[in-house]
C-alpha positions as CSV (number, residue, x, y, z in Angstrom):
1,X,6.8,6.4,-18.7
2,X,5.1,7.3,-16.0
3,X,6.4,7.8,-11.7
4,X,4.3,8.4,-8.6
5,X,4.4,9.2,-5.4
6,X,2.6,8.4,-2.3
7,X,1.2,10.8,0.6
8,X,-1.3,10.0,3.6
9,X,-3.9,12.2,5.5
10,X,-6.0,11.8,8.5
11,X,-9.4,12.9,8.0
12,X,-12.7,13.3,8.8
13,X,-16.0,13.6,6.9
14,X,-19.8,12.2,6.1
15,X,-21.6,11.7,3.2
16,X,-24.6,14.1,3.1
17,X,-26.2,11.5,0.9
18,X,-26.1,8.4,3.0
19,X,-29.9,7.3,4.7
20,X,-30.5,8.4,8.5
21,X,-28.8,6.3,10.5
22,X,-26.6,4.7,8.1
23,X,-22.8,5.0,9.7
24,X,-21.6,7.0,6.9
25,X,-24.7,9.6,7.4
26,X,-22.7,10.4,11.1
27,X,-18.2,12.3,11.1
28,X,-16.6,9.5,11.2
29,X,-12.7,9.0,9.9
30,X,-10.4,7.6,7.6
31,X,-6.9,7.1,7.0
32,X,-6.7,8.1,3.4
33,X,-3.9,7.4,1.2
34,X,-3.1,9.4,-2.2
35,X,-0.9,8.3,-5.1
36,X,-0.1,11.1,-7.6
37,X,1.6,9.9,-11.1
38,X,3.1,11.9,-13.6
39,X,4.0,10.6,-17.3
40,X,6.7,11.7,-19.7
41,X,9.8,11.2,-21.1
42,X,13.0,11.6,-19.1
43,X,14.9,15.0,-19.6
44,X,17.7,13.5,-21.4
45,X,19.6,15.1,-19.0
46,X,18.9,14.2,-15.9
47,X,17.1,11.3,-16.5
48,X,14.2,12.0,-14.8
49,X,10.6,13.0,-15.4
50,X,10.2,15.1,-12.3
51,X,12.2,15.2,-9.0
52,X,10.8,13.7,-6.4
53,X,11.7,16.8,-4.1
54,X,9.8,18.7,-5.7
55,X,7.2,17.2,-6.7
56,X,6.8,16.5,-2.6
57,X,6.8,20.0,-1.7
58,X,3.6,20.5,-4.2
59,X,1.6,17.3,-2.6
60,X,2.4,18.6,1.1
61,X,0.9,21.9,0.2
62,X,-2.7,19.9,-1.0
63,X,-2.0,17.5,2.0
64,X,-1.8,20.0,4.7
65,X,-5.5,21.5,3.0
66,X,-6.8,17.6,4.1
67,X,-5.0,16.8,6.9
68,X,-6.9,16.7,10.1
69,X,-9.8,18.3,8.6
70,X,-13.2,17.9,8.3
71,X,-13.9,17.5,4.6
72,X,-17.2,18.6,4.4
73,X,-15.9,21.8,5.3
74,X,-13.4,22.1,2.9
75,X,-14.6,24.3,0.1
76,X,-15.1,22.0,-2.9
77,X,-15.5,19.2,-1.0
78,X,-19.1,19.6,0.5
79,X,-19.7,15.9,-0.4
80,X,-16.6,14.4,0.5
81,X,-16.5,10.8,-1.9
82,X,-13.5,9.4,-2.9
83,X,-14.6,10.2,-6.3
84,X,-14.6,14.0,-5.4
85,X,-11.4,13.6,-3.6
86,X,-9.8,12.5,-6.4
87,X,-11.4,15.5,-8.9
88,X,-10.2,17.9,-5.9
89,X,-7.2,16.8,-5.5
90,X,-6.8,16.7,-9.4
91,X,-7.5,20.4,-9.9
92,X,-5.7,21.7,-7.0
93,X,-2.3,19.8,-8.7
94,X,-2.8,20.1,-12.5
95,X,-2.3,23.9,-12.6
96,X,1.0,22.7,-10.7
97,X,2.2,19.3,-12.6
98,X,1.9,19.7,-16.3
99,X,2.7,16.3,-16.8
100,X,0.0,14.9,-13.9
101,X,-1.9,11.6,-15.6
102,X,-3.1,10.2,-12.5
103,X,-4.9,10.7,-8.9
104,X,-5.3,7.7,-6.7
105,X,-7.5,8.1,-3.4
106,X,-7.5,5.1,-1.3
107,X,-8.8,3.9,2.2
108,X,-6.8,0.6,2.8
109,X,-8.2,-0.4,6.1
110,X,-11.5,-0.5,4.1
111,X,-10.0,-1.7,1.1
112,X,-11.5,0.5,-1.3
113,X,-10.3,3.4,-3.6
114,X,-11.1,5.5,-6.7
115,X,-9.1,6.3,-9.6
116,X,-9.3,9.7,-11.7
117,X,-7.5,10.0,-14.9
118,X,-8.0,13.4,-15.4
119,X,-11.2,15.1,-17.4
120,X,-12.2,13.6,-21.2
């Protein structure tokens, strides 16, 4: 069984690899949204895998490390893809959430995302 939850950040960033003059080679910003799922069995109980209180004050700690910041100049995230979002966001929660499975990093208004599964 598996349950998620949802937070959002403001942030900006550019991608060091992009060509000159390419928009993405200049800061521009996003709205990101991250989904964070956990898998388990219920603790027979309470019923639940995790509770959702708690498992929000973990992903407000990582949020507040993204929000309204310039990824680039976060350390780890020197190249700031949502592929390494995802890894970065991974690593900072799995010492955290034993029972993370999943790391979702999307930008809706371009309709794109990554998903991260953890390492093989």
């Amino acid at each position: 069984m598996r349950i998620y939850k949802e937070f959002g950040f403001e942030a900006a960033h550019h991608l060091p690899s992009a060509p000159e003059g390419h928009p993405n080679s200049r800061i521009h910003g996003h709205s990101f949204r991250a989904v964070v799922w956990l898998e388990g069995e219920p603790d027979p109980e309470t019923g639940l895998i995790r509770h959702f209180g708690s498992l929000l004050d973990i992903l407000n700690e990582v949020r507040e490390e993204l929000d309204h910041h310039y990824l680039n100049e976060v350390p780890g995230l020197e190249v700031p893809t949502l592929e390494n979002i995802c890894v970065w966001i991974w690593n900072r929660l799995s010492p955290k959430l034993k029972r993370l499975a999943r790391v979702e990093v999307h930008r809706d208004s371009c309709r794109e995302g990554c998903v991260y599964d953890g390492p093989k």
